[in-house]
C-alpha positions as CSV (number, residue, x, y, z in Angstrom):
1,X,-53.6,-16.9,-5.1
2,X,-54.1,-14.2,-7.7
3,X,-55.7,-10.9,-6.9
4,X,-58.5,-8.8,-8.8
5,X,-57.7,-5.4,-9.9
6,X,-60.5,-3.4,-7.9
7,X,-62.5,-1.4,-9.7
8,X,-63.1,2.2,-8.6
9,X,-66.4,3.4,-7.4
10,X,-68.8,6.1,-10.4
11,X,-69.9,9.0,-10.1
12,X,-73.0,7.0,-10.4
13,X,-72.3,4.4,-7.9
14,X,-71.4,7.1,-5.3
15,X,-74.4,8.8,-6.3
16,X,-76.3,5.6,-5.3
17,X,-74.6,5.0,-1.9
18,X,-75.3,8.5,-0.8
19,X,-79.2,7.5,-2.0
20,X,-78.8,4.6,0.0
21,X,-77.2,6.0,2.9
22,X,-79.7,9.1,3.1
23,X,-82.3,6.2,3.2
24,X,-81.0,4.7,6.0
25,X,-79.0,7.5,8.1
26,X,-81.0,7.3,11.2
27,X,-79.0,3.8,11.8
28,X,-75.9,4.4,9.7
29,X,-75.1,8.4,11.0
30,X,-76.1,6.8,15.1
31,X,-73.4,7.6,17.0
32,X,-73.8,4.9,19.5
33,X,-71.3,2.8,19.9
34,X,-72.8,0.1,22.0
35,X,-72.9,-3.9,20.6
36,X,-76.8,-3.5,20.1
37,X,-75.9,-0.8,17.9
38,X,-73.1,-2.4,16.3
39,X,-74.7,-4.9,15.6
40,X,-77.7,-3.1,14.1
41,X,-75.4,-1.0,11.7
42,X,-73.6,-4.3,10.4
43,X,-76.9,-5.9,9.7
44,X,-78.3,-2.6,7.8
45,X,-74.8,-2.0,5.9
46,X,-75.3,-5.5,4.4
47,X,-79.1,-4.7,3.7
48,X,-77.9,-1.5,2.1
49,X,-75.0,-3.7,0.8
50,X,-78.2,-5.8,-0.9
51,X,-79.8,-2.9,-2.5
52,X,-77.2,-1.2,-4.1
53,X,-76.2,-5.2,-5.7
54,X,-79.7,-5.2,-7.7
55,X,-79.2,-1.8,-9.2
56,X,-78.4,-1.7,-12.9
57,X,-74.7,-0.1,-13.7
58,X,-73.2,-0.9,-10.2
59,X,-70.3,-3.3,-9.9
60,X,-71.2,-5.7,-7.2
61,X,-69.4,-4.6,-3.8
62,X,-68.9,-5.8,0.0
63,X,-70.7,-3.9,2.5
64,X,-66.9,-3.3,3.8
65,X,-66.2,-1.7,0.7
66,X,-69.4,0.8,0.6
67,X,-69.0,1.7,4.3
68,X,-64.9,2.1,3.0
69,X,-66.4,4.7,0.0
70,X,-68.8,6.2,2.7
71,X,-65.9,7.1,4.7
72,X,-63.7,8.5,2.5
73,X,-66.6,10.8,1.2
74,X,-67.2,11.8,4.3
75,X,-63.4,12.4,4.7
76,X,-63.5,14.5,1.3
77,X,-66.3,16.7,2.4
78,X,-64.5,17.8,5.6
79,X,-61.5,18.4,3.8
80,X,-63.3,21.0,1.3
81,X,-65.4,21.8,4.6
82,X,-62.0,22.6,6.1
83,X,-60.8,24.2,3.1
84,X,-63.5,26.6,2.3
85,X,-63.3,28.2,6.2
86,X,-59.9,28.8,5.7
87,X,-60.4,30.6,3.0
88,X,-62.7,32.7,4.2
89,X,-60.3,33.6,7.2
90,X,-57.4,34.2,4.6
91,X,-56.2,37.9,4.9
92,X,-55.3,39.7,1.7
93,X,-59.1,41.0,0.8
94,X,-60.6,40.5,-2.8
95,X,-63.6,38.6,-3.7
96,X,-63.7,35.1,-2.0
97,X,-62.8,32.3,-4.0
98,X,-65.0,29.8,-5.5
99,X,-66.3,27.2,-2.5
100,X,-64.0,23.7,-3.3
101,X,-67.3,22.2,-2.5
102,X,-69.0,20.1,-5.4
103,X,-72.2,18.9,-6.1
104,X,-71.3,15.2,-4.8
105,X,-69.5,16.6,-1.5
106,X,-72.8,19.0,-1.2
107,X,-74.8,16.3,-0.9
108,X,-72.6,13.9,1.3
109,X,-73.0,17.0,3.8
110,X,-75.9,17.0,3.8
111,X,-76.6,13.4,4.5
112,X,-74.7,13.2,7.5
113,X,-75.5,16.7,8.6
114,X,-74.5,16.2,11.9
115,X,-70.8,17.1,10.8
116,X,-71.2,20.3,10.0
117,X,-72.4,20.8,13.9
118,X,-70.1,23.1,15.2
119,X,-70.1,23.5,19.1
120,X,-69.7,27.8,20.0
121,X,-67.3,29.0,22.5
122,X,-67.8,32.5,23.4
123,X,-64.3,32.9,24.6
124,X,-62.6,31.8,21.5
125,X,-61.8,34.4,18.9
126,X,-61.0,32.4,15.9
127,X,-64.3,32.8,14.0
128,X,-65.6,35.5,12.0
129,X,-66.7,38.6,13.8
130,X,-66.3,39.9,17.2
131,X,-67.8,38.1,20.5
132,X,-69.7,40.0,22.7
133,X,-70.3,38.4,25.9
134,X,-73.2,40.4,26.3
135,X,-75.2,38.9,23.1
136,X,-73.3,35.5,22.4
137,X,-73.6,33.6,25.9
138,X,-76.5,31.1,26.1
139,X,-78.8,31.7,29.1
140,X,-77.1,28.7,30.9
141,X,-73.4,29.8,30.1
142,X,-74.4,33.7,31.7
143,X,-75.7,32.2,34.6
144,X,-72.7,30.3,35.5
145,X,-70.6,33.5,34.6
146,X,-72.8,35.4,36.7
147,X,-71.2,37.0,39.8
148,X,-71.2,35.2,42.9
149,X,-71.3,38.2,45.3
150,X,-74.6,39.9,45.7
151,X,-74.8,43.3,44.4
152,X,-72.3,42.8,41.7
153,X,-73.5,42.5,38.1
154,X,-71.6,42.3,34.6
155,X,-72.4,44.3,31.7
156,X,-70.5,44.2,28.5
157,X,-70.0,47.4,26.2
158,X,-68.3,46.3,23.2
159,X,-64.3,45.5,24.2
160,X,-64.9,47.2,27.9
161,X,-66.3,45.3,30.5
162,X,-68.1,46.8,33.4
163,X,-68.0,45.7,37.1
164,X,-71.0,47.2,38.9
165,X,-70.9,47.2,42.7
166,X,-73.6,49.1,44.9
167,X,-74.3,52.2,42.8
168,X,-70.4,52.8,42.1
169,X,-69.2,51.9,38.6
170,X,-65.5,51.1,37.3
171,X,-64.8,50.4,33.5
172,X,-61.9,48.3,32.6
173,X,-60.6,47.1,29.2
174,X,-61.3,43.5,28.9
175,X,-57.8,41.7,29.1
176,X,-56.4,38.3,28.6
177,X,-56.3,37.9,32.4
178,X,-59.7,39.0,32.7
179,X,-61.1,36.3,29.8
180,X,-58.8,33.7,31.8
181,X,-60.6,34.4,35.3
182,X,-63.9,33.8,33.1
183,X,-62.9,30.8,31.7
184,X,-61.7,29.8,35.5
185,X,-65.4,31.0,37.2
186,X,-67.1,29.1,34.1
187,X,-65.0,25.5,34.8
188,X,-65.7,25.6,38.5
189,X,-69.5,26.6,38.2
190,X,-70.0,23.8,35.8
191,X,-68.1,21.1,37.3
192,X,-70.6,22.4,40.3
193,X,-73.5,21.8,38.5
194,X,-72.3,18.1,36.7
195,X,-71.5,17.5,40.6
196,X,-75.2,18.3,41.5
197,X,-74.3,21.5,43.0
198,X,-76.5,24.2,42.2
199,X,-74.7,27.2,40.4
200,X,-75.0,30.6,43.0
């Protein structure tokens, strides 16, 4: 049996497929992973698969081979995604460099936007800026960091930390043991409340 040479995808055709795809997102970007869903996905790739078929200047592809190209986009974009933030957190100064990100990858992010969703944690220090308990913890998250005694509150003051206990204060730099006994509080009071305990 001989094979084919495949031939590569366009700038046009991946043009198209993003069209496509950013018609049809709500089914294709789902993250469900039930059969129903399946299922549903499979039966609107081959509909997409359709579509892109009767356009003029497209070679005729496999629904396996546009959900393959999606992919990889997708791939490429958090690659330059990935990219960029690292060079943003390079030391060294100087202007920033120019974003790796082109038009094509722009618009692949913006498809499936739910990539670029990037979950906060106020006790991680990686990202750009300083954290400040005080002004970066949801409602939700300070109330499950809240103290458990009554009379004691928690005020934060840029890197110090202040315990307040019946009309005596005492200020303390915030250390690492500190931010682990956070973290610790935080884990318990949660897996209080996903165990239908109240949080105190």
């Amino acid at each position: 049996m001989e094979r084919r040479a495949k031939v590569n995808f366009t700038d046009e055709e991946r043009g198209v497929l993003t069209d496509l795809v950013n018609k049809y997102r709500e089914v294709l970007e789902n993250k469900r992973t039930d059969a129903v869903s399946l299922q549903r996905k499979q039966r609107t790739w081959d509909q997409l698969a359709t579509e892109f078929n009767s356009r003029q200047n497209v070679h005729p592809r496999t629904a396996k081979q546009l959900k393959k190209c999606w992919d990889n986009l997708k791939e490429k974009w958090r690659r330059a995604k990935a990219d960029d933030t690292r060079e943003v957190f390079k030391t060294g100064g100087g202007t920033p460099a120019e974003s790796s990100m082109n038009q094509e990858l722009q618009r692949v992010g913006a498809v499936a936007s739910h990539m670029a969703t990037r979950l906060t944690n106020p006790l991680d220090s990686d990202r750009a800026g300083r954290v400040t308990p005080a002004t970066e913890f949801t409602p939700a998250v300070a109330a499950l960091l809240a103290p458990t005694q009554p009379g004691q509150s928690m005020e934060a003051d840029g890197n110090q930390l202040q315990l307040k206990r019946r009309n005596q204060a005492r200020t303390a730099p915030v250390q690492p043991s500190r931010t682990l006994w956070l973290r610790e509080q935080f884990l318990k009071k949660s897996q209080q409340v996903e165990a239908g305990h109240p949080a105190q």
